[in-house]
C-alpha positions as CSV (number, residue, x, y, z in Angstrom):
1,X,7.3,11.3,-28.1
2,X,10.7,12.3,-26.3
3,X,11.2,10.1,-23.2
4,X,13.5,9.4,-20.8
5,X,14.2,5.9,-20.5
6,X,16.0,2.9,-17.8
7,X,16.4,-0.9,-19.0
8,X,16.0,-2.9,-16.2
9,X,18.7,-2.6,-13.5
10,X,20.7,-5.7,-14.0
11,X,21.4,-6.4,-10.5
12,X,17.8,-7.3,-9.3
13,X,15.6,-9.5,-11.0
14,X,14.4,-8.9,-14.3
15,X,10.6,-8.6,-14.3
16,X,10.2,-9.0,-17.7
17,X,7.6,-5.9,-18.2
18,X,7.9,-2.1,-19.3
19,X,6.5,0.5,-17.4
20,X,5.4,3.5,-19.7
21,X,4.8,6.7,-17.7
22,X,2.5,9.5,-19.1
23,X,2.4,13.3,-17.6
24,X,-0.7,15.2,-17.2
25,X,-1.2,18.5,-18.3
26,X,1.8,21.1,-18.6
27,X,3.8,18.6,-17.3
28,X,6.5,16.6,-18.8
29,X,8.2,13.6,-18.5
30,X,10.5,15.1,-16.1
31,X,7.8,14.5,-13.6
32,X,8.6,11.2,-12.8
33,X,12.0,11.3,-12.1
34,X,11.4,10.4,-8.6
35,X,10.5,7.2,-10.2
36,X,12.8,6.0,-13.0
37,X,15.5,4.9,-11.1
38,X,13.5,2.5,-8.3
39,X,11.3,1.6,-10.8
40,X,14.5,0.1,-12.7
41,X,16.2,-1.0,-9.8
42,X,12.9,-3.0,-8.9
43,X,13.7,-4.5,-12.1
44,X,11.3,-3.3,-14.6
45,X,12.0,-1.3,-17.4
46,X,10.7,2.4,-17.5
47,X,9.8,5.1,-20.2
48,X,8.6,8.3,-18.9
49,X,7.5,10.3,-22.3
50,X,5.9,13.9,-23.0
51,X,2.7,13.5,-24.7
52,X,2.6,14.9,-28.7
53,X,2.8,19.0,-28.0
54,X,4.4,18.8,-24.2
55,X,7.9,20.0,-23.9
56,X,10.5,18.6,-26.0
57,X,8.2,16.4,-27.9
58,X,6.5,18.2,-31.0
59,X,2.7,17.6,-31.9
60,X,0.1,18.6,-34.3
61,X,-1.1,22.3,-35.1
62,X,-5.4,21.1,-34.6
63,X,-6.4,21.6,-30.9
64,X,-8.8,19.0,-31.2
65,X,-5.7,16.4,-32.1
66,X,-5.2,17.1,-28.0
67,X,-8.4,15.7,-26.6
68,X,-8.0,12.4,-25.3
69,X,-9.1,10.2,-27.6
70,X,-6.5,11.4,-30.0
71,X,-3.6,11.3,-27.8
72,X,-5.2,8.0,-26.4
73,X,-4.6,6.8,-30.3
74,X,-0.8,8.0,-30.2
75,X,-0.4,6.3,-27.2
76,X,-1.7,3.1,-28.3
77,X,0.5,3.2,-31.4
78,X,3.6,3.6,-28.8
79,X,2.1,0.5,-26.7
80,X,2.0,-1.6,-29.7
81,X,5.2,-0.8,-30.8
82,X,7.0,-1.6,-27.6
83,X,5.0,-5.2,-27.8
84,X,5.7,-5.9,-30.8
85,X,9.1,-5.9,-29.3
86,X,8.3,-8.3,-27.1
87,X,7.6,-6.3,-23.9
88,X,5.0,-6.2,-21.6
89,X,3.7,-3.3,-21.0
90,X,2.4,-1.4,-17.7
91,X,0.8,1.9,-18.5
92,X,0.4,4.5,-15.5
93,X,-1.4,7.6,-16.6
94,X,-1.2,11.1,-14.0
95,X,-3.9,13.4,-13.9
96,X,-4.8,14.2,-17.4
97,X,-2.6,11.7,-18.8
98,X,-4.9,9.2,-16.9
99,X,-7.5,10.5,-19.4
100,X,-5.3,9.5,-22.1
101,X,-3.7,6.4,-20.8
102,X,-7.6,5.6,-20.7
103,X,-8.2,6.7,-24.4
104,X,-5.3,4.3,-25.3
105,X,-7.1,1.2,-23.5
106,X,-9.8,2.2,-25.3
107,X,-7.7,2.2,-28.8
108,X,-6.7,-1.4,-28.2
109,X,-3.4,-0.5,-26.9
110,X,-2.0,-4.1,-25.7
111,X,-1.2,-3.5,-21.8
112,X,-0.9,-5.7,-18.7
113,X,-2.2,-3.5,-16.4
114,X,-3.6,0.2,-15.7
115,X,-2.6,2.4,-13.1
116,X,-4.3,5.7,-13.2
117,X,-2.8,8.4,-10.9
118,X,-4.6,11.4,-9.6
119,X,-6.8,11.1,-12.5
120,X,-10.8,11.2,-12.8
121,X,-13.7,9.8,-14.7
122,X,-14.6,12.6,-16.4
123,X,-14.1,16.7,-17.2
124,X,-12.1,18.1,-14.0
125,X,-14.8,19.1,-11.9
126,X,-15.8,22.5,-11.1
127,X,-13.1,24.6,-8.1
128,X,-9.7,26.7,-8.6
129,X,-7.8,24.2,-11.1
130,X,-11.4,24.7,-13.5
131,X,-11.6,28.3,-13.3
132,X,-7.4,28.7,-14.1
133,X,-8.3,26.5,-17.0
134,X,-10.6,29.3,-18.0
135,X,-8.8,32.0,-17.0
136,X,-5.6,30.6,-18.7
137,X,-7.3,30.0,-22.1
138,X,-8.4,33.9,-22.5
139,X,-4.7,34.8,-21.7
140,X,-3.1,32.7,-23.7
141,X,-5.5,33.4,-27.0
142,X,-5.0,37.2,-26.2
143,X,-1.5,37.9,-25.3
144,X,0.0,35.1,-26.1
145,X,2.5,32.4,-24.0
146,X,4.9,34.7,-22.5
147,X,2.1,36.4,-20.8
148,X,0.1,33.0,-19.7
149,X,3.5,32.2,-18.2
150,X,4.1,35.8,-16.4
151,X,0.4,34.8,-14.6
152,X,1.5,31.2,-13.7
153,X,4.4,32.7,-12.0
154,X,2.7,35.5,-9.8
155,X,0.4,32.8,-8.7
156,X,3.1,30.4,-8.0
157,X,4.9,32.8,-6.2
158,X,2.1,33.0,-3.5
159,X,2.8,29.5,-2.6
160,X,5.2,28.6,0.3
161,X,5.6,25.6,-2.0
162,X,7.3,27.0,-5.0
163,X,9.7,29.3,-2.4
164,X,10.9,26.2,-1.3
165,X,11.4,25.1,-5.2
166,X,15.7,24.6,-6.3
167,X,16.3,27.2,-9.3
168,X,17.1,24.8,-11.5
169,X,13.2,23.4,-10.8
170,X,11.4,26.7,-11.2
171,X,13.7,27.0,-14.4
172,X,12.6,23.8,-15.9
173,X,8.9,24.8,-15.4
174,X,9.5,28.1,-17.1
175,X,11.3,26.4,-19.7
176,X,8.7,23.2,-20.5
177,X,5.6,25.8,-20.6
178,X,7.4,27.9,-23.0
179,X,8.3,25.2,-25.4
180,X,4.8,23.6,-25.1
181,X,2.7,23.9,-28.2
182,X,-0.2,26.6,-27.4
183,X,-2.4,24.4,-29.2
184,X,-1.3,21.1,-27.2
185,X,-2.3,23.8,-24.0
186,X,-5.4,24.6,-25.5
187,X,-7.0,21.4,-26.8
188,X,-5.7,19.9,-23.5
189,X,-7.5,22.2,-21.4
190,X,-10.8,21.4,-23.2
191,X,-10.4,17.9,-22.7
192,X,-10.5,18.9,-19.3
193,X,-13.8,20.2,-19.6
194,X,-15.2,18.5,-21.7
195,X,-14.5,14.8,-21.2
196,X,-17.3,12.3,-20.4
197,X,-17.2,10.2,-18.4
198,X,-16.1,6.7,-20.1
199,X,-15.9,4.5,-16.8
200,X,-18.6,2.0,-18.1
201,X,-16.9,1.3,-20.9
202,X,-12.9,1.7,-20.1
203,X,-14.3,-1.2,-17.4
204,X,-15.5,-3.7,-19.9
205,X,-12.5,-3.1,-22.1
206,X,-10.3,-3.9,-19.4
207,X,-12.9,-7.2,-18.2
208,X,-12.9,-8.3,-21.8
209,X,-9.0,-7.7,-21.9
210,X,-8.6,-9.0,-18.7
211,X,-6.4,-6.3,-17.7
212,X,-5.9,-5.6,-14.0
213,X,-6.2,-1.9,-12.6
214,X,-5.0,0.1,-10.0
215,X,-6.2,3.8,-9.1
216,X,-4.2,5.7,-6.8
217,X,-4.0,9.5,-5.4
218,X,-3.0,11.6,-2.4
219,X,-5.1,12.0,0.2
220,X,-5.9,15.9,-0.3
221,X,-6.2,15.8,-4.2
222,X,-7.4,19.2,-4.9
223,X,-8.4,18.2,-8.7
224,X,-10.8,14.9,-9.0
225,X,-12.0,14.4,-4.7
226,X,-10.6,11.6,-3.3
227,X,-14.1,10.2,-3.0
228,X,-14.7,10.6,-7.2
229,X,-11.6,8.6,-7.4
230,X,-12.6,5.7,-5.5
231,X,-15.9,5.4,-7.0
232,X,-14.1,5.1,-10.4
233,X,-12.1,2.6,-8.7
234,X,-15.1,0.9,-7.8
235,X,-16.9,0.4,-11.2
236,X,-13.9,-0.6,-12.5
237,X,-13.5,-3.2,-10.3
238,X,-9.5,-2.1,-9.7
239,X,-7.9,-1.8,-6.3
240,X,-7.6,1.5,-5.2
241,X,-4.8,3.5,-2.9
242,X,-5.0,6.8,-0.7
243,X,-1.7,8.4,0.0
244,X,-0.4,10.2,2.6
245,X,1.4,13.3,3.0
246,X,0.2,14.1,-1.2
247,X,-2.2,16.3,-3.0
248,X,-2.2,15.9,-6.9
249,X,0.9,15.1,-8.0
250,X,2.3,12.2,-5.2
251,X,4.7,11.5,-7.9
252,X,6.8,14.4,-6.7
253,X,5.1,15.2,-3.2
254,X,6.0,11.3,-1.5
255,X,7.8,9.3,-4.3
256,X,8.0,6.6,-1.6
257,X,4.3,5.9,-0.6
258,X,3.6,5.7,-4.1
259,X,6.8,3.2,-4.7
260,X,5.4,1.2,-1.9
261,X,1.8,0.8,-3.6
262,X,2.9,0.6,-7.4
263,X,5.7,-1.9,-7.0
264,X,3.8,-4.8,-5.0
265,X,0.3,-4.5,-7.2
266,X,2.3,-4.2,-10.3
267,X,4.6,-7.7,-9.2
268,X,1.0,-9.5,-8.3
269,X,-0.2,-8.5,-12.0
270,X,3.1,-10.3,-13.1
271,X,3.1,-13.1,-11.5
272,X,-0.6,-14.3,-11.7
């Protein structure tokens, strides 16, 4: 899985944990750059990663290998790998890479503590992200990537948003989508309609475990409702975060209120 990676910034205190970073769907590890450096400088060592089929990372030809459970089993490999190496790991999943990160848990992956970001308990529920997932799915099998990415545009172009987005942005978007396995997009975009909902028993993993849990989202998610979100929060017993000024990705939409909630929670798992 390519990632892009900062030890521990050797001028605060080291922490002694890793924080591994996983995108959600069409979306890279490029994501989090917002993150990487004050997550170092906080003194924690970071890996953002694309997932097996996103970007620059490749993946396997099945769409199925892309449903959660099977990227969950990647991921835990990854996890164990990095403790077996003596670090302590910290795994924050966004959107549909909270689906994963959850899939992982459920692999025994060997974490500290869960963060899941903008992510839900189950298949995205129905609205305009659902029905582009549909639509998107009959383009791509049809005509093909170039053409899935010529709709993404127009409809991007509507938003005041994406005028607002630097070249070099809108060209990295262009660029990640076309290098993204069609059948990573595909089997992805089932999961998103197909996944149960594993709340029940991601929250007696993480009680047996005794892994701590934080979920987090903007205040105007337009994927999983804010309310979904904190009833996941609630069943699993994990703290739970509503930030301001973001919709679905607060990663990129106010880097700082979500700094100002990860940091903290993640010290307390640390030190207790």
């Amino acid at each position: 899985m390519a990632a892009l990676h900062a030890p521990a910034s050797a001028t605060c205190p080291d922490l002694g944990a890793t924080a591994l970073l996983v995108p959600g769907y069409t979306g890279s590890k490029e994501d989090f750059a917002p993150l990487i450096d004050p997550i170092s400088d906080a003194g924690i060592e970071v890996f953002a990663i694309d997932l097996p089929g996103q970007y620059e990372s490749p993946g396997p030809v099945a769409e199925a290998e892309y449903r959660p459970a099977p990227l969950g089993a990647a991921l835990a490999e990854l996890v164990e790998k990095l403790a077996s190496e003596g670090r302590t790991v910290l795994l924050l999943g966004h959107s549909y890479g909270g689906l994963v990160a959850r899939g992982a848990v459920l692999a025994g992956a060997p974490i500290a503590g869960l963060t899941l970001l903008s992510s839900g308990p189950a298949e995205l529920p129905v609205g305009e992200r659902r029905t582009a997932l549909d639509v998107g799915e009959s383009m791509l099998r049809q005509q093909g990537m170039a053409a899935a990415q010529r709709v993404r545009e127009s409809l991007d172009a509507a938003s005041p948003q994406w005028a607002r987005q630097p070249r070099a942005v809108k060209a990295l978007f262009r660029d990640r989508f076309l290098r993204s396995s069609p059948s990573a997009l595909l089997g992805m975009a089932d999961g998103l309609r197909y996944e149960p909902d594993l709340v029940p028993t991601l929250a007696r993993a993480l009680r047996t475990a005794g892994v701590p849990c934080l979920v987090v989202c903007g205040e105007d998610d337009d994927a999983w409702p804010v309310g979904r979100q904190r009833d996941m929060a609630e069943r699993l017993d994990a703290d739970f975060a509503v930030l301001p000024g973001a919709k679905h990705n607060p990663n990129i939409e106010n880097p700082e209120a979500l700094l100002a909630t990860l940091l903290p929670t993640w010290r307390a798992w640390l030190s207790s």
